[in-house]
C-alpha positions as MATLAB code, in Angstrom:
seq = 'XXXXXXXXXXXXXXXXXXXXXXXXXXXXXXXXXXXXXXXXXXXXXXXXXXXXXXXXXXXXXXXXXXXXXXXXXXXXXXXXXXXXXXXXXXXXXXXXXXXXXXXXXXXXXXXXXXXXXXXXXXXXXXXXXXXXXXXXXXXXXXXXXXXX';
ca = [
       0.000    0.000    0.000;
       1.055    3.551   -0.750;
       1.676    6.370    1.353;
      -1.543    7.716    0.026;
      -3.608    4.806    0.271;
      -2.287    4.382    3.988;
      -3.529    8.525    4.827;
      -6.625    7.505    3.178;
      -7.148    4.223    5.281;
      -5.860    6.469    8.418;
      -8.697    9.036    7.879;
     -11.484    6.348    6.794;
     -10.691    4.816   10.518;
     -10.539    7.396   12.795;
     -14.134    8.512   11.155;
     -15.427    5.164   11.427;
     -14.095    4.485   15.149;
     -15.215    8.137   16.579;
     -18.600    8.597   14.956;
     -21.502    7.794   17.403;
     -22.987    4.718   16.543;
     -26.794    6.302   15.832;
     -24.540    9.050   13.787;
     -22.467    6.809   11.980;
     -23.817    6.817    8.777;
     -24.468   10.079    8.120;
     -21.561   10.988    9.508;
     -19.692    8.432    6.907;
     -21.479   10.073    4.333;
     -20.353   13.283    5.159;
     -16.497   12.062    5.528;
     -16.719   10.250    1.945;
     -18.468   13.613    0.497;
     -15.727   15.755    2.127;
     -12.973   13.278    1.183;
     -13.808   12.748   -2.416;
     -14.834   16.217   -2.970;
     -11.212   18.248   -1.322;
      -9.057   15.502    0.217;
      -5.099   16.109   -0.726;
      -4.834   12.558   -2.579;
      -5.447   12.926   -6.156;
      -7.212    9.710   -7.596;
      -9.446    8.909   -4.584;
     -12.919    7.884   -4.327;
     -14.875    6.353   -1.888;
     -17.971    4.197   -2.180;
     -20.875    2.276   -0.336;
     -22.055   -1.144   -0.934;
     -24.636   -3.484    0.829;
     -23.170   -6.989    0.323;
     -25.189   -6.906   -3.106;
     -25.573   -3.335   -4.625;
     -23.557    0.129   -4.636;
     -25.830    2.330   -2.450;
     -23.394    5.437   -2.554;
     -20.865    6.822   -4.656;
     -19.371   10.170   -4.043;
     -18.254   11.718   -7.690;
     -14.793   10.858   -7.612;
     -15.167    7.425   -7.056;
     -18.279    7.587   -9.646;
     -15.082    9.240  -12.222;
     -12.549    6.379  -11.275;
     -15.074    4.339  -12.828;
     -15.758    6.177  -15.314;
     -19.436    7.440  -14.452;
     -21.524    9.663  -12.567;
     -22.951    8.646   -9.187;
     -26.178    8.103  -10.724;
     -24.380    5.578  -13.308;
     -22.576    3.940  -10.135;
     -25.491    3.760   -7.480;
     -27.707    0.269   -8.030;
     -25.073   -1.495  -10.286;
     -24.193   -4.872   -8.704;
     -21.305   -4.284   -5.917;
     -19.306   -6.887   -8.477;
     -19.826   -5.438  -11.606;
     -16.056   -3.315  -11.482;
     -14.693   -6.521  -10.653;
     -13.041   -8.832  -13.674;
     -14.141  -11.896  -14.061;
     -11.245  -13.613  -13.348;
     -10.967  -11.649  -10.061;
     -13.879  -12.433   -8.729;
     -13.214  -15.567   -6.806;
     -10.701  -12.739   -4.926;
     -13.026  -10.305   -4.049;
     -15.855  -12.376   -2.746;
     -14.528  -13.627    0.010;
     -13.585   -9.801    0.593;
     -17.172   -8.802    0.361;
     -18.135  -11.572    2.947;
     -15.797  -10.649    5.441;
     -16.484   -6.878    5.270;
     -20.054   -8.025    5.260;
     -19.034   -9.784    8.660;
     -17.891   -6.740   10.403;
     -14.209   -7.387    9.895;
     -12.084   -5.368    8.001;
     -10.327   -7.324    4.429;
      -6.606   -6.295    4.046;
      -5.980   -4.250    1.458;
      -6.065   -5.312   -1.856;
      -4.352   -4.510   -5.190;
      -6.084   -5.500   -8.190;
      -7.612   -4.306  -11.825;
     -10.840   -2.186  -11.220;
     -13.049   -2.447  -14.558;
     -14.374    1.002  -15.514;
     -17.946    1.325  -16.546;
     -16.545    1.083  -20.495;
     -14.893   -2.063  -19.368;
     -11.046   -0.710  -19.506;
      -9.300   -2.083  -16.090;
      -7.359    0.243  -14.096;
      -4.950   -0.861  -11.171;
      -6.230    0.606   -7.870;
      -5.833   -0.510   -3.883;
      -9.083   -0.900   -3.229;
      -9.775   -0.360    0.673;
     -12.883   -2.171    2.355;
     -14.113   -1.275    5.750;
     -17.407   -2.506    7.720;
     -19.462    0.200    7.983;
     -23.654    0.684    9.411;
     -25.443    2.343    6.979;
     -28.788    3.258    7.155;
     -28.874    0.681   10.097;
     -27.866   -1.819    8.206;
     -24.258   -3.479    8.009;
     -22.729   -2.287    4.365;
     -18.751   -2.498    2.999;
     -17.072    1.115    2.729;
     -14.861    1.256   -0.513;
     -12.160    3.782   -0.998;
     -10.067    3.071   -4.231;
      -6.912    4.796   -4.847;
      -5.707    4.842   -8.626;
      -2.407    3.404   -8.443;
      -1.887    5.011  -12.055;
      -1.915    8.645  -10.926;
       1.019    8.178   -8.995;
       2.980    6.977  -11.061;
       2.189    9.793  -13.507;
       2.793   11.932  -10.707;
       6.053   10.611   -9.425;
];
């Protein structure tokens, strides 16, 4: 993971650890609109599935795939995952969908016009809406190295 993936992961915790339970959501929702809207880490986006669907997508994230949150929100929580990465990632979804949190993982990310692009992809446990969903921050690994 790299060094921006690792601030990113630092400020998804401390939100998710100091929010009041009753709060957490909303207060999630205002982290991940905050984040992808003026964090300092170009090529960040951060987005909410329930085990099944996306439920929220700020417009970064919704850009990294190469959408618009509307495009994003409702699309099948696997559907930016390749094929042959899928037997990966599902055990990823289960565990988030758990409560634990999956190690980080570096993998192709399939945009919405099917081209992959190499991201860590970040999952958290999160309650959302009262329910137990899987907080997703990606970080384009590509921007870096254009930026390095």
């Amino acid at each position: 993971m790299n060094d921006a993936a690792r601030y990113f992961a630092a400020v998804l915790t401390m939100a998710h650890h100091t929010a009041r339970p009753d709060l957490r959501a909303a207060a999630l929702a205002r982290l991940t609109a905050a984040l992808g809207d003026g964090a300092p880490v170009p090529g960040r986006g951060v987005y909410i599935h329930d085990g099944t669907r996306i439920v929220h997508a700020t417009r970064e994230a919704a850009a990294l795939l190469g959408g618009t949150s509307a495009r994003i929100v409702g699309r099948a929580s696997m559907s930016m995952v390749h094929a042959s990465r899928r037997p990966l990632v599902a055990p990823r979804i289960a565990l988030t969908m758990s409560g634990r949190q999956a190690p980080v993982w570096r993998g192709p990310i399939l945009r919405l016009e099917g081209r992959p692009v190499l991201m860590d992809v970040i999952a958290r446990p999160i309650l959302w809406e009262g329910r137990l969903a899987s907080q997703i921050a990606l970080v384009d690994l590509g921007d870096y190295a254009r930026l390095a």
